[in-house]
N, C-alpha and C positions, 0 to 999 in steps of 0.2 A: 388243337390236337395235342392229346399229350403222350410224350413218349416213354417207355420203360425200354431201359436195353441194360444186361447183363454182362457184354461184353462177351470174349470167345473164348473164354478158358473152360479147361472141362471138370468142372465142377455146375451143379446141379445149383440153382438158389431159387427151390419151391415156394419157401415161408414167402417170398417178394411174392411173387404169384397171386398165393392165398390171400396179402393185405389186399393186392388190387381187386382180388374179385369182393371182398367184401367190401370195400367203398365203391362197388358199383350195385351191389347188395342193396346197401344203404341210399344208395340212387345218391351221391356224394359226388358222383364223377357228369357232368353234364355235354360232354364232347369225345371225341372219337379218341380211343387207345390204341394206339399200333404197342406190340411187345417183338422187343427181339429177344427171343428166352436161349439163346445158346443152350447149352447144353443141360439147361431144365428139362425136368421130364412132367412139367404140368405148364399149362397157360389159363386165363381167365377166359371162362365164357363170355363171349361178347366184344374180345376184341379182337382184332385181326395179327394175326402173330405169324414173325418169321424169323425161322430155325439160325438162319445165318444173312449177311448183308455184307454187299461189297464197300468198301470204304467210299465211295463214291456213294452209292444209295445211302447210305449212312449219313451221311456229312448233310446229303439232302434233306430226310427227315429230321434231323438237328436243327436245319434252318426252318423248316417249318412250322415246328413244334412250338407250344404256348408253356410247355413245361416240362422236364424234364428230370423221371426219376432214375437211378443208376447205383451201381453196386460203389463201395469206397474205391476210386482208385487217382493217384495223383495225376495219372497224363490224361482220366476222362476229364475230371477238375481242369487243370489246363486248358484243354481244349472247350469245352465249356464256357468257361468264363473269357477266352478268348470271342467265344460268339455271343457274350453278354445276353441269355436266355436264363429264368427263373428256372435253377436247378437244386434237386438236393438227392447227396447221398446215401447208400444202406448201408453199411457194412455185413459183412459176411462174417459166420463161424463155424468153426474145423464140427464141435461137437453135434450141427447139421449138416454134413458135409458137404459146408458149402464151400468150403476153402481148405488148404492144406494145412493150416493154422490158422490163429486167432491173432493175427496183427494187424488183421484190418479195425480189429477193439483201438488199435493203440492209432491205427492211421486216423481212427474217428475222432477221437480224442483230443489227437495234433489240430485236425482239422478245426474241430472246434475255437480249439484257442486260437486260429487264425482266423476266424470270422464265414469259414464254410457252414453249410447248411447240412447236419448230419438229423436223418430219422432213423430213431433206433425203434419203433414202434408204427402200426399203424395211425394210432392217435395223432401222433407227429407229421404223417402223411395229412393228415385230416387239419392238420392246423396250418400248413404250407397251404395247402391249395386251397383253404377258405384264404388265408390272408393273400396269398400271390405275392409273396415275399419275394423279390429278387435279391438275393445272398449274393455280395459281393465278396469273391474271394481275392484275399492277399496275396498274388500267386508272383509277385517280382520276388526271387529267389536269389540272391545272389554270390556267385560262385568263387567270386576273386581270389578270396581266400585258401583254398582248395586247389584250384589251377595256379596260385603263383607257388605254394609248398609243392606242388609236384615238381612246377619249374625248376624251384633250386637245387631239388631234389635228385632230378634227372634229367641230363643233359643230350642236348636233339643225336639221336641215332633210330635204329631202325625199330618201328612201333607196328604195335599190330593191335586193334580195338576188338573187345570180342561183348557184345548184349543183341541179346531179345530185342525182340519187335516191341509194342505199345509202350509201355513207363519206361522200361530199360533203356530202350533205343533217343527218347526223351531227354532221358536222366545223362547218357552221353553226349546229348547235343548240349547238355547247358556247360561242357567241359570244353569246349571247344577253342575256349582263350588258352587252353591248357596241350588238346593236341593238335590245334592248326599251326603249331610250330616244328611239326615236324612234316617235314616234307616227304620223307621216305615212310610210307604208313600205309596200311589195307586193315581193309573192313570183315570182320565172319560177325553176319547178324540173319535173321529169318526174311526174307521176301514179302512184303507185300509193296500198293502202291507209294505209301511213303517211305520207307526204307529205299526203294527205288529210286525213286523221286529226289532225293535230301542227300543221299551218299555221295558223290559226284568224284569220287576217288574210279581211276580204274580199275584198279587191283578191289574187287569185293566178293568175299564168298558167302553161299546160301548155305545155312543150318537147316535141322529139321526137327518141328516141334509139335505137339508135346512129350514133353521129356518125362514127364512122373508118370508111373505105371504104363510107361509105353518101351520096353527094354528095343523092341525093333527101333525105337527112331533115336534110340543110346548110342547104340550101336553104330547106326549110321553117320552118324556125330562124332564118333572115335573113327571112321575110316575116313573122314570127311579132316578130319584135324591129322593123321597119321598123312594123311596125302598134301595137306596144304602147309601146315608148321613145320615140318622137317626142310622143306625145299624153299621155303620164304626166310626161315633162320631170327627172328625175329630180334632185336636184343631186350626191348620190353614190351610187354605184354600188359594190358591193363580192362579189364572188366565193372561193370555197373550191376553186377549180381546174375543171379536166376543160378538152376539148377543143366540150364542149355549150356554152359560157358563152362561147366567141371571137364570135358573131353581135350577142349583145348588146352587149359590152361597146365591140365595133368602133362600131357605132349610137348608143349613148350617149357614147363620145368625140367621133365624128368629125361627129354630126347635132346631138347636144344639148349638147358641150360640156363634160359632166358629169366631174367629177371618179370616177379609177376606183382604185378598191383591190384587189389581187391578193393573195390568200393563199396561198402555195405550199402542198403538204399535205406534212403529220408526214412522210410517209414517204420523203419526197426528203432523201439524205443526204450527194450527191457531187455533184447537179449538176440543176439544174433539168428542169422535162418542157419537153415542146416549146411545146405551146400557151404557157407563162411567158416563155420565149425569144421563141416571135413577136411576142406582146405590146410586149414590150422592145424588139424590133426594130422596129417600128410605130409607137413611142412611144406608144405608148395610154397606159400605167397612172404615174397621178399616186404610187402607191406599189405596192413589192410586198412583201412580209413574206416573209421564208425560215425554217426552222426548224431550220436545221444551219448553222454556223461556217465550214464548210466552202464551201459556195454561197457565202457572203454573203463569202469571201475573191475569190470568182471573181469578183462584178458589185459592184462598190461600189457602184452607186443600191439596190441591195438593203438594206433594212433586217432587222437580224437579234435575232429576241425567240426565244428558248429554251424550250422548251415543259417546265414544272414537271413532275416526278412523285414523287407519292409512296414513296418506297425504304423505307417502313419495317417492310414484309414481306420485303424481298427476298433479308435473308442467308441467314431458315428457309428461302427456296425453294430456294437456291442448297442449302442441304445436302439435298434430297430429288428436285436432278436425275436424271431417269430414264434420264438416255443414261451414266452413270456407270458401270454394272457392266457388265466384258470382255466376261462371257460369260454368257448366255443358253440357258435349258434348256427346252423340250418333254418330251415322254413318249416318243415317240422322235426327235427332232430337237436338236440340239445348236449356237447362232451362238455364233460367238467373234468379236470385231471387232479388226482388222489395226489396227495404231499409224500417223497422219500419217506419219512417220518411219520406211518400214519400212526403219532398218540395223542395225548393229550388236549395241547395247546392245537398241534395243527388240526386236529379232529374236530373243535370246537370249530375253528375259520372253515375249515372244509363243509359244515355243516349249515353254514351261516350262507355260504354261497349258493349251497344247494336249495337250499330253502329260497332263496333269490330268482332262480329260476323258475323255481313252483308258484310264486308269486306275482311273475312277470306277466304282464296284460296279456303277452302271446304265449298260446297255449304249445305247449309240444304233444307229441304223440307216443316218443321215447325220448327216456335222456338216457346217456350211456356217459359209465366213469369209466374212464381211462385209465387201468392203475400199472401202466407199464416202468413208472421210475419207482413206486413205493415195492423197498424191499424189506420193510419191517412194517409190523402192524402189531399193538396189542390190544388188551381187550375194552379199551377207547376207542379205538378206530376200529371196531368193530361195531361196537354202540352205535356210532356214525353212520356205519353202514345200513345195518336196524331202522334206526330212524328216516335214513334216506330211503329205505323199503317202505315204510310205514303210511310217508308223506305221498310218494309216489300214488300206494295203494288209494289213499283218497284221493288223488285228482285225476283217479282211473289212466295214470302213465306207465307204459312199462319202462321196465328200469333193467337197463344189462349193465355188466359186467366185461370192460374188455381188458387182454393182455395181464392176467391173475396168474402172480410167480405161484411154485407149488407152495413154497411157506404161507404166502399168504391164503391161496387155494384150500391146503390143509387146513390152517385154521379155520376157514369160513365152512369146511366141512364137519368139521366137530361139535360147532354150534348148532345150537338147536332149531338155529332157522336156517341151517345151510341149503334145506333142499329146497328154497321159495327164491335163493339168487339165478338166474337167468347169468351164467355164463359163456361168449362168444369164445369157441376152442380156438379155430381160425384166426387168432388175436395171436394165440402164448406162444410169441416166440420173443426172446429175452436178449436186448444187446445193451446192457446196463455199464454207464461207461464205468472203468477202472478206478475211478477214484470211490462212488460209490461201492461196490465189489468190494476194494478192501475194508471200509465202512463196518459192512456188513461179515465179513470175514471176522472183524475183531471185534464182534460181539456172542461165538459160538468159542466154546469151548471141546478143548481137545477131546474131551472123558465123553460130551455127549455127541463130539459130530463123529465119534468109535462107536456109541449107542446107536443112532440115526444109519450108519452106513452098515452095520453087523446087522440088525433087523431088515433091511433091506431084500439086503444079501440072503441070509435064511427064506425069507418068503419065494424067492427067486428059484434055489436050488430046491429041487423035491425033497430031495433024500435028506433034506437039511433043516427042512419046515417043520421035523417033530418038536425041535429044537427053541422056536420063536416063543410059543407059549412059557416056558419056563423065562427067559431070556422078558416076556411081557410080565410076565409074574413078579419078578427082579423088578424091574422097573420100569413101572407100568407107564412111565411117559415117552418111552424109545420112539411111539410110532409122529410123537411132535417134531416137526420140522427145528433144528438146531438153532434157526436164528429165530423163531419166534418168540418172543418177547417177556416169558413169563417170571414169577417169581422165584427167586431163587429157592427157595424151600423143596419146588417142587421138583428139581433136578438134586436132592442133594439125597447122595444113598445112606447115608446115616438114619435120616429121618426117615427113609424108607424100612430100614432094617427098625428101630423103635416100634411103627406101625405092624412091622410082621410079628414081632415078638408079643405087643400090647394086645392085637387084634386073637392071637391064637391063646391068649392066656383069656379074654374077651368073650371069647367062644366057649372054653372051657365051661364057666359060671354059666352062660347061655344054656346050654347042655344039662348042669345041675336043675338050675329052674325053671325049666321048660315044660315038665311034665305039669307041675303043679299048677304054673301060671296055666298053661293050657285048659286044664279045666277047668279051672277061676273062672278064662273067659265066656267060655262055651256056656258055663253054668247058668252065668248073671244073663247073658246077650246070645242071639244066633247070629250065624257068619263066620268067618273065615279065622284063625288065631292070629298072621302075622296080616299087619296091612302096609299094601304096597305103592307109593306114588312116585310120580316122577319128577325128579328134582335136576337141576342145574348144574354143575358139576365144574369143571374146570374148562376156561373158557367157554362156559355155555353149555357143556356137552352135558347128554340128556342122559340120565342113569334111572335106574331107580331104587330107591333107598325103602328099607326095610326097619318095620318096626311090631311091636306086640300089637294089638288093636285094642286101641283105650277108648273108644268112642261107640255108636252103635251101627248097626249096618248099614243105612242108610245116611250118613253123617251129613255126605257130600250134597246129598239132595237137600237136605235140611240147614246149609248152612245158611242161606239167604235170610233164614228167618232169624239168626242170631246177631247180635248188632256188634260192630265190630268197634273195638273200645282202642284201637289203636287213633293218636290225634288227627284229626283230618285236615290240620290246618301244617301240619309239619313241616309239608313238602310241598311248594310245583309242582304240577304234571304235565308235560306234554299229553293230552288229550289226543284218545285216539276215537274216542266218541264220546256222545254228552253222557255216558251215565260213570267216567272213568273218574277218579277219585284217588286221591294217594293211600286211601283203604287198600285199595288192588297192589298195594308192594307189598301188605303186612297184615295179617289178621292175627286176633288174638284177643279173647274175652274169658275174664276170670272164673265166670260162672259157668262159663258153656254149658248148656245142658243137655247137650248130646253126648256126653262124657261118662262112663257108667260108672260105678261103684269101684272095680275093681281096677277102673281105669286109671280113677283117681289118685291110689295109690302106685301107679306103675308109673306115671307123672313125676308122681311127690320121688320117689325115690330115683327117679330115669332107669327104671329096668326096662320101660319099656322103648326104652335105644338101644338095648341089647345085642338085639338082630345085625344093627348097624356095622358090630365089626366084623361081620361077614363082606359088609360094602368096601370095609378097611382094607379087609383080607386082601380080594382081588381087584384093589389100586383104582376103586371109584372112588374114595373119600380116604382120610388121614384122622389120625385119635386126634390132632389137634388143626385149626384151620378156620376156616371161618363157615360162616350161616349158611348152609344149603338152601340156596333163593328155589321158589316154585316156577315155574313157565310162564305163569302170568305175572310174576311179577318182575322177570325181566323184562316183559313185555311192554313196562311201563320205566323201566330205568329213561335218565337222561342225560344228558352231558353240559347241562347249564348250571343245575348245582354244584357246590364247590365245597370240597371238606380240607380240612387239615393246608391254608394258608393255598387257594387254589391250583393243587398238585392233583389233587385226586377226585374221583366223581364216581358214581355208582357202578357203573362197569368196573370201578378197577380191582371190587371186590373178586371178580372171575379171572382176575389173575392166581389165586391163591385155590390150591384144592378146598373146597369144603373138608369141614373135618365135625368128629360126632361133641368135641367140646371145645371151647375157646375163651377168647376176652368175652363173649357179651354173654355167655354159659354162666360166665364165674362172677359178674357182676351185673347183678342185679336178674339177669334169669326172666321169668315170668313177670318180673316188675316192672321190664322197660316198656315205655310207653309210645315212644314216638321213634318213627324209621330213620331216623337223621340219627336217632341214639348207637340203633345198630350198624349203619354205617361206618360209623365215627369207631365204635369199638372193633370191626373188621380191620379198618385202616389201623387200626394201633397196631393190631397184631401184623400187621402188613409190616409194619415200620418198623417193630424192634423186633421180629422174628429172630431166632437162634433155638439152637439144639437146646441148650441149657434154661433159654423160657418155655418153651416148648414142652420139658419136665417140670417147669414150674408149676403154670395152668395145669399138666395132669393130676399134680397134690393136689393144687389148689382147688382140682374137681369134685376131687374124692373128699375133701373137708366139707364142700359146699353141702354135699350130699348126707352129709350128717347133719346138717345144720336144720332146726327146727324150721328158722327163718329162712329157707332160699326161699319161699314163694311159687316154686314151680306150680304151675297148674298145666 
């Protein structure tokens, strides 16, 4: 049997919900699910769930249970690993309201580095309960330190304890070298059977909880401390946190005078909870204890004691982490999990595994990537994903997509095969530990995460949305996700203003000889004057670029019969059928003769990319930039070839906006022969990009085009 329980606090934790019903979805789960969903307002079809449990029924199903999943908290851990059952944690976040904040990020975190079992993802659920990992936690805690500086501190007189039920209540029991010396002591904590059970003080009063957004049961906690602290007189007071302990503690500073001790809990690691703050603010607390380095740099009246543990399990744990192996097998289900990093280097390994399973004498029926830690992706790890679509496709597998952040989401939407990924929604819910987070933090920039957040915003407000178009017009990459990976060129406003300037002066001469060439073409050929295809664009994204028509109307139908003079031996292919050919990345024959008279000459001169700085204009393409690849012929990029000392591969060309000239424009033009050429001069321009080459290649354009010899055809 395996158990889900949320615990009793009133916060909602649906996203838990949703992973369980899709691992039973996925028919992943093979035994009975009891859910205790508290105060969720959803449960999984299929298992039998209940709202609330007495700690007695509780503790039963805990002994029953083969596994055991549960929100972060340290006294479920505790107890837990006190009944030695294969468990792991969720943690919970404020931005799903699931929690009142996001420290349970930071309790994950902790957890981790002490050999706990933390899923921040369904994937993770999926690789627990295939392996049946039992997570042994470090949970000898020890206090000595702490209870002996209160000792010295504070000498036996009249004590009064004031925490919460579940961790709270916990957290004071491990203090108890610290208050079982005082003799004269009473208890205000919440009622249930353990609190009951463990207080064995006569003197104990019942609080009433919950306290957040419940002002009735404030209230009764202030007549409940006005009635008991005045008349008890306490000389110190001391607290294990929660926002239940503010009534008392106000009452005993400010009526009795009483000295107050504040213990922040274990699991604050960046920065105090609130109620510790108000306190502070109030001056209530004669001391407050912090248990992170961290905090106690922020508040110097913080006194900072470090909470001991035991490490001398923790290397064996460390070699029997469960989130360690890639890839993950079912009977017929297959997860492979996506690298933090998905570029380059890792894109290739990522690619080599997958292929591994495509391979494997046992057939799947789906595989599903797990891309809930990768929070960068560029146009490598896109490729990756291409090709893992590709492969799929021929061994008739479906292929999903689970737990796809929105950067990476966006990107795979821009591409021009975003709408053939199968993404599971019921996956994206995002609890990426902290170290990665700042990772990714310091690769966005301030100027564009103002871009990414002001476009947002405009779409959002009505009255505000006339306003986006201009603000896209400006800069036309606003709607990319800030941490997505691209080149810098393409976020930089200088080079956008050039484009707007180059592009309107572009048009101007467009305008001049429009008339004329119009009938030039009309005259020689019938059809259409400008011809329109769809081209590739930045990251992949499908546009379509505009040009004179230099060929004849039917060109497209006719080209099979023209023989395509680029080298066939240039390149590898990953083969996606037998007739695929490294022809399909690059066509290009001197003599074409689908090419009309007047064509010829709109070639020789490149009037006839004229049109194009209209593409300029509205931020599909750049005056400089590299080759606008066709649909088919990213369809055959790959990530095995290796340009420029193996850093870079044909995808990394759609890091860069296309632009209407460049490196391979200004050398050599119509002369180059083999697709490795153009690559090679993409990448150059990739590498020494700046404003000032940038105006270089445009002289360097406009000489070419005087030149007898550029060759263009």
């Amino acid at each position: 049997m395996l158990l889900v329980t949320v615990g009793t606090e009133q916060y909602q934790f649906n996203a838990l919900m949703h992973w369980i019903e899709l691992l039973l979805k996925y028919q992943l789960i093979n035994e009975e699910i009891l859910v205790q969903y508290g105060f969720s307002t959803y449960f999984p079809d299929g298992t039998k769930a209940y709202r609330n449990l007495t700690e007695q029924d509780f503790l039963y199903l805990v002994d029953r249970a083969s596994l055991i999943v549960s929100h972060c908290d340290e006294g479920i851990a505790q107890l837990l690993e006190d009944k030695d059952i294969p468990y792991v944690l969720v943690p919970r976040l404020q931005r799903f309201r699931e929690y009142i904040d996001n420290h349970q990020m930071e309790v994950a975190d902790d957890f981790e580095r002490r050999g706990i079992a933390i899923a921040r993802s369904p994937g993770d659920l999926v690789k627990f309960i295939k392996l049946q990992q039992t997570s042994t936690v470090i949970p000898e805690v020890n206090e000595s330190q702490l209870c002996e500086y209160l000792k010295n501190r504070y000498h036996p007189q009249k004590l009064m304890l004031v925490c919460a039920a579940g961790g709270y209540f916990r957290y004071m029991q491990s203090l108890k070298e610290f208050w079982s010396n005082y003799s004269d002591r009473l208890w205000v904590s919440v009622r249930n059977s353990t609190t009951e059970r463990e207080i064995e003080d006569t003197r104990k009063y019942w609080g009433y909880i919950p306290v957040k957004n419940n002002l009735g049961n404030f209230i009764r906690n202030l007549f409940l401390a006005l009635k008991v602290v005045p008349s008890q007189k306490p000389d110190l007071v001391v607290s294990t946190g929660s926002g239940f302990s503010v009534p008392y503690l106000l009452t005993a500073r400010w009526v009795c005078r009483s000295k107050v001790v504040y213990i922040e809990s274990k699991t604050r690691f960046q920065n105090v909870s609130f109620t510790a703050w108000l306190l502070m603010k109030l001056h209530v607390l004669d001391l407050i204890v912090v248990r992170s380095e961290a905090i106690a740099n922020l508040y110097p009246q913080a006194i900072y004691i470090p909470v001991s543990k035991d490490l001398t399990h923790l290397n064996n744990k460390l070699s029997r982490d469960y989130k360690q192996p890639s890839i993950v097998t079912f009977d017929e289900i297959a997860f492979i999990f996506s690298p933090e990093k998905f570029m380059f280097s890792t894109a290739r390994e990522f690619l080599i595994n997958f292929q591994t399973i495509c391979n494997n004498e046992e057939s799947y029926q789906k595989i599903v990537i797990d891309m809930s830690h990768t929070t960068m992706m560029d146009s490598a790890g896109l490729g990756a994903l291409t090709n893992c679509l590709r492969i799929a496709i021929l061994n008739e597998t479906e292929l999903v997509l689970w737990s796809v952040s929105d950067a990476v989401s966006a990107l795979i939407g821009l591409s021009s095969l975003g709408n053939l990924f199968v993404i599971e929604k019921d996956s994206n819910t995002f609890r990426v530990p902290n170290s990665i987070q700042r990772t990714k933090v310091r690769n966005i920039t301030k100027f564009g995460l103002l871009l990414f957040r002001t476009q947002r915003l405009l779409k959002q407000i009505p009255f505000l949305r006339v306003f986006y178009p201009i603000l896209k017009f400006l800069f036309p990459f606003i709607d990319i996700d800030p941490s997505v990976p691209v080149h810098p060129s393409v976020r930089n406003p200088i080079k956008r203003l050039i484009d707007i300037i180059g592009s309107l002066i572009g048009l101007s001469f467009t305008a001049i000889v429009f008339i004329p060439i119009a009938i030039a073409i009309m005259t020689e050929s019938k059809g259409e004057i400008l011809f329109g295809q769809v081209r590739c664009g930045l990251l992949s994204k499908p546009f379509r670029i505009w040009k004179f028509r230099s060929m004849v109307k039917n060109a497209e139908q006719l080209k099979t019969k023209v023989a395509n003079q680029i080298d066939a031996n240039s390149a590898s292919v990953t083969a996606i059928s037998d007739n695929l050919s490294s022809g399909d990345k690059f066509f290009k024959n001197a003599d074409d003769p689908r090419v009309t008279k007047i064509g010829k000459f709109l070639r020789k001169t490149s009037i006839d990319e004229f049109p194009q700085f209209w593409n300029v204009l509205i931020g599909d393409m750049s005056l400089v930039g590299t080759r606008p690849p066709t649909f088919n012929e990213i369809n055959s990029y790959e990530l095995e070839l290796e340009y420029h000392d193996e850093r870079y591969t044909e995808w990394n060309r759609l890091d860069v906006k296309p632009g209407i000239t460049g490196v391979w424009q200004v050398n050599g033009r119509s002369n180059v022969r083999t697709f490795a050429e153009v690559v090679n001069y993409d990448i150059e321009y990739r590498k020494n990009w700046s404003i000032w080459y940038d105006l270089e290649l445009i002289v360097q354009t406009v000489l070419v085009l005087f030149d007898k010899k550029n060759k263009a055809v």
